[in-house]
C-alpha positions in Angstrom: 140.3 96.0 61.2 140.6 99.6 59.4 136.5 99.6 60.1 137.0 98.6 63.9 139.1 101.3 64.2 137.0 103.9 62.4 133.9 103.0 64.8 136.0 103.1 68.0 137.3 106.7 67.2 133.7 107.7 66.4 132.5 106.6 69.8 135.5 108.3 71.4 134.3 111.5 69.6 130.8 111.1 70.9 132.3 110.9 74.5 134.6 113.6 74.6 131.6 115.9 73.0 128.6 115.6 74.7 127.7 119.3 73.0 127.6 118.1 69.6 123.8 117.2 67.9 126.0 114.2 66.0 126.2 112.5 69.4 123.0 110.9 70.9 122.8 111.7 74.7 119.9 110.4 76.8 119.4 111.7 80.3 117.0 110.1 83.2 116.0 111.5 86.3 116.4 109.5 89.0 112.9 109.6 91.3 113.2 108.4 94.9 110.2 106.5 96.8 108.7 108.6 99.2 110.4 112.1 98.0 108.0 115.1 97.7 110.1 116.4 94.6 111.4 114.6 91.3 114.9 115.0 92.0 115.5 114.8 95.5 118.6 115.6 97.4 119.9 113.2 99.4 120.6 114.0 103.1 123.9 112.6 104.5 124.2 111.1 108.2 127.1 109.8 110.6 127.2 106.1 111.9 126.6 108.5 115.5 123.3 110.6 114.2 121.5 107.8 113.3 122.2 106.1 116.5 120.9 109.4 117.9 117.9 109.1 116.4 117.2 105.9 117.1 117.4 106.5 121.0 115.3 109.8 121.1 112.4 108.1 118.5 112.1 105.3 120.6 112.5 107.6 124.5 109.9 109.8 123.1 107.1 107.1 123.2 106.0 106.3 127.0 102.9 104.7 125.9 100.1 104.6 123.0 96.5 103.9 122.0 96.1 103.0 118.5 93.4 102.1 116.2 94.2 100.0 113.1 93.5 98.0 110.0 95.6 94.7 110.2 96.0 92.6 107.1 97.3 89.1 109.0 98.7 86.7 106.3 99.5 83.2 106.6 102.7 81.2 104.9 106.1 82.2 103.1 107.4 83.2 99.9 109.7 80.3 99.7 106.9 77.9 99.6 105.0 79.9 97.0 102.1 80.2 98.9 100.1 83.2 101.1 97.0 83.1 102.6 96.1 87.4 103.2 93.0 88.2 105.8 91.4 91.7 105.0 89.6 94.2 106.8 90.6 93.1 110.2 90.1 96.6 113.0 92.7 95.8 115.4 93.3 97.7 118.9 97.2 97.9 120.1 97.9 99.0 123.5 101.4 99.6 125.1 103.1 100.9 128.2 106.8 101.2 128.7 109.2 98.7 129.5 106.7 96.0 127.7 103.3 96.1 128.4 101.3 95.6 125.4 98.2 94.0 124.4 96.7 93.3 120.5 93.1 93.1 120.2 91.9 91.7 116.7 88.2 92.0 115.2 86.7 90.2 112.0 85.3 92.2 109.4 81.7 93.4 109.2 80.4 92.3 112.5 83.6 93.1 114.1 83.5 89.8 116.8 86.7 89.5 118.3 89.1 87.3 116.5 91.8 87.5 119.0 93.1 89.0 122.2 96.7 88.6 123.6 98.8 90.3 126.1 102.2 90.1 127.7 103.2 92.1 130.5 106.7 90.7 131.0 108.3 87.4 130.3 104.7 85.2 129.9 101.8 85.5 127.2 98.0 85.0 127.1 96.3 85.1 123.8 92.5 84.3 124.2 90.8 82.5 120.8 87.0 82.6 121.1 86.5 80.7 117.0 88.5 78.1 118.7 87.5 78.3 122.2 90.9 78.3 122.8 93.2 80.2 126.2 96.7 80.2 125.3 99.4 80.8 128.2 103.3 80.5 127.9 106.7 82.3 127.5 107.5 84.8 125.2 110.4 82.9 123.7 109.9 80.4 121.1 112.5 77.9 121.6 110.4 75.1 119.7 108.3 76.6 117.2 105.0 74.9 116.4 103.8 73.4 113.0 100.5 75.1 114.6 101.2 78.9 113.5 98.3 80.5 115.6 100.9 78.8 118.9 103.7 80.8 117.5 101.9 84.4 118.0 103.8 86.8 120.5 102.8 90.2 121.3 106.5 90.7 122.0 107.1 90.4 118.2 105.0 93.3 117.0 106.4 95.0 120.0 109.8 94.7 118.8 108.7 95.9 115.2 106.4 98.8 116.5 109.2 100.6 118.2 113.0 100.0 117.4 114.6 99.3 120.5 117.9 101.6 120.7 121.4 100.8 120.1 123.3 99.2 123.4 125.7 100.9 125.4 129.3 99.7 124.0 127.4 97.9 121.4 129.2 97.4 118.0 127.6 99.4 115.0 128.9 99.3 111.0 128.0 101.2 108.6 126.7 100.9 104.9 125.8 103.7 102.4 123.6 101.9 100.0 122.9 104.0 97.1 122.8 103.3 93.5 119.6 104.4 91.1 117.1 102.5 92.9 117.7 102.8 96.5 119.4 105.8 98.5 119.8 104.0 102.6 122.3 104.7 105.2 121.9 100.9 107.1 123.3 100.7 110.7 124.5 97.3 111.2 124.5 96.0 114.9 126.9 93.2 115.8 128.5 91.6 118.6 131.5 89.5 119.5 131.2 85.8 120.4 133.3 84.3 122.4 135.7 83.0 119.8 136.0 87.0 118.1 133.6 86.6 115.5 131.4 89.1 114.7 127.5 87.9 114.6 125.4 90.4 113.4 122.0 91.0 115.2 120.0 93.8 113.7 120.0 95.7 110.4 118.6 99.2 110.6 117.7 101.2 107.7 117.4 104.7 107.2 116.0 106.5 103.8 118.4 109.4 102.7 115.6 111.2 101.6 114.3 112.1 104.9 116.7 110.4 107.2 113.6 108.5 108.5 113.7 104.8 109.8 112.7 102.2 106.8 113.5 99.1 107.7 114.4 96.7 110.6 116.1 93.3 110.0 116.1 91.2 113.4 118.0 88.2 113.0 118.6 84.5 115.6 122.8 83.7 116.2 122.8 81.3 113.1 121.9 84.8 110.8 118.4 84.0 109.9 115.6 86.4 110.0 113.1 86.3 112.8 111.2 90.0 112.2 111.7 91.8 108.6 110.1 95.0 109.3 109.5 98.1 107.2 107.9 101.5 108.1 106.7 104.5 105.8 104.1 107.2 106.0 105.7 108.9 108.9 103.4 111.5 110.6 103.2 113.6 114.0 100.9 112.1 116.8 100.8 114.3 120.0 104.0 115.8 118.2 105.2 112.3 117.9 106.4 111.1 114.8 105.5 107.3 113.6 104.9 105.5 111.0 101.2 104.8 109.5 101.9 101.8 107.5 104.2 98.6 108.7 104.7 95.9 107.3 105.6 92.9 110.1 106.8 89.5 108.4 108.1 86.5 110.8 109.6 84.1 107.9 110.3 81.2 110.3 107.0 81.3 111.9 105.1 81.6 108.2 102.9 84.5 109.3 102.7 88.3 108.6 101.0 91.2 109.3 100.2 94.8 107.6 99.3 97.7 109.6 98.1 100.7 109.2 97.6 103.5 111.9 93.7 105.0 111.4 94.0 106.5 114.8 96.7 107.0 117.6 97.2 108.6 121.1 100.7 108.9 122.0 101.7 109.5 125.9 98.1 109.9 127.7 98.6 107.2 129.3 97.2 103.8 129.4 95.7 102.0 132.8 96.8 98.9 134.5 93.2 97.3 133.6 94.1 97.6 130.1 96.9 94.6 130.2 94.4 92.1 132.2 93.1 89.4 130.0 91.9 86.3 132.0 91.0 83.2 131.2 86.8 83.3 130.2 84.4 80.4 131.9 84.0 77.4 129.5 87.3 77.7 127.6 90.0 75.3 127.1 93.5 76.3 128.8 96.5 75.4 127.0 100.4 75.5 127.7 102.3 76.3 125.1 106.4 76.8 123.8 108.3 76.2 127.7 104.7 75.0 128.8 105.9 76.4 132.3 103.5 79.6 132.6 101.2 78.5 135.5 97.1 79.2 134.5 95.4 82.5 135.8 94.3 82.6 139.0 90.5 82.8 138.5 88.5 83.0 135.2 86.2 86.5 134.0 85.6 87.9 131.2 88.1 89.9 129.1 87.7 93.9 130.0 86.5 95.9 127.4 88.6 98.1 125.2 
């Protein structure tokens, strides 16, 4: 006991004198991901300037022509197993409200591996390997066991720019910062009928830079449908965006890495550019609501 004591009122000493050589102090520096310095200093935010941000990021993009390298991967972490696809040049086109249209190549002869486009509610996603026309909604109520039926352009739309906060809508929000992460993260709810809160969205902003790092979209039930995360902001046409996202749809078991080599932000983008119709000798097929009717007469794709 007398020795219990003796060691206790040596450790008080080497508390309450942190100038003494007796005492052994170790200090760490805590680094940040993404800071230009070893010690940066965090920035601090309201709820209200990050919903700020948000709106003008997202109302300073009209339209945009990019060039990228896609890494497309197919399964999930909970089943242990992911199948990665590298060196696929992919195309992205969009036009404001929700015009967009994905254009994938394989590697070294660059053939095109895919080519899908929604300009509202409906889809078209043309699969030469497979010979293949795909038409349907843009919802998935019934997901496929198929995973090339479950691909939406709407789903990198709504990862490539982060739609802004509702009018009225509910927003909470989270300081999360201990030695390894420094995030202010916005979290969007709303009210069901019955007063619960549901949350919808999870928006996550870096306090090293205040930029956008993450967005968590999620269905009623609170599972993830889009896990997005953005880094390597940069200015295009004095627009900033991120050069590297990372898209991952857990429930439909596929992914997608992309990285900006090339972008044109707000010169505009023609109506020709969202026409995909159905080529001569391929099969048409209906898929989710299987209510889209077929195109009205079949050509070839126009070119990029």
């Amino acid at each position: 006991m007398v020795r219990s004591r003796v060691g206790t009122a040596a450790l008080l000493v080497c508390l309450t004198s942190f100038g003494f050589s007796s005492c052994v102090v170790k200090r760490r520096l805590i680094t940040r991901r993404g800071a230009k310095t070893a010690q940066p200093v965090l920035l601090t935010a309201q709820a209200s300037d990050l919903v700020k941000r948000i709106a003008d990021e997202y109302n300073g993009i009209h339209d945009f022509n990019v060039t990228v390298d896609m890494t497309p991967a197919i399964g999930t972490t909970e089943k242990s197993r992911v199948t990665e696809y590298k060196d696929v040049r992919g195309y992205i086109l969009f036009r404001k409200p929700d015009d967009i249209r994905i254009i994938g190549l394989y590697p070294v002869l660059r053939n095109t591996a895919f080519d899908m486009v929604s300009t509202g509610p409906q889809f078209k996603l043309y699969v030469p390997a497979k010979n293949r026309f795909l038409v349907g909604n843009n919802t998935v109520e019934q997901p496929s066991t198929n995973k090339l039926e479950n691909l939406r352009p709407q789903h990198f739309l709504e990862a490539l720019l982060v739609r802004p906060v509702s009018p009225g809508g509910k927003v909470l929000m989270e300081n999360f910062t201990d030695e390894d992460n420094a995030f202010y993260i916005l979290h969007l709810v709303h009210e069901q009928g019955s007063g619960q809160l549901v949350l919808d969205r999870t928006i996550w902003f870096s306090r090293v830079d205040l930029r956008l790092a993450r967005q968590i979209i999620l269905d009623e039930e609170g599972n993830i449908l889009t896990d997005a995360r953005y880094s390597d902001w940069t200015m295009f046409d004095d627009v900033p965006f991120p050069k590297h996202i990372e898209i991952d749809r857990p429930r439909d078991e596929y992914a997608v890495v992309v990285d900006v080599q090339k972008m044109d932000i707000n010169h505009g983008v023609t109506d020709d550019k969202f026409v995909l119709m159905q080529p001569e000798g391929t099969k048409l097929q209906l898929v989710g609501q299987a209510s889209a009717p077929p195109p009205a007469s079949p050509s070839d794709s126009p070119g990029k």
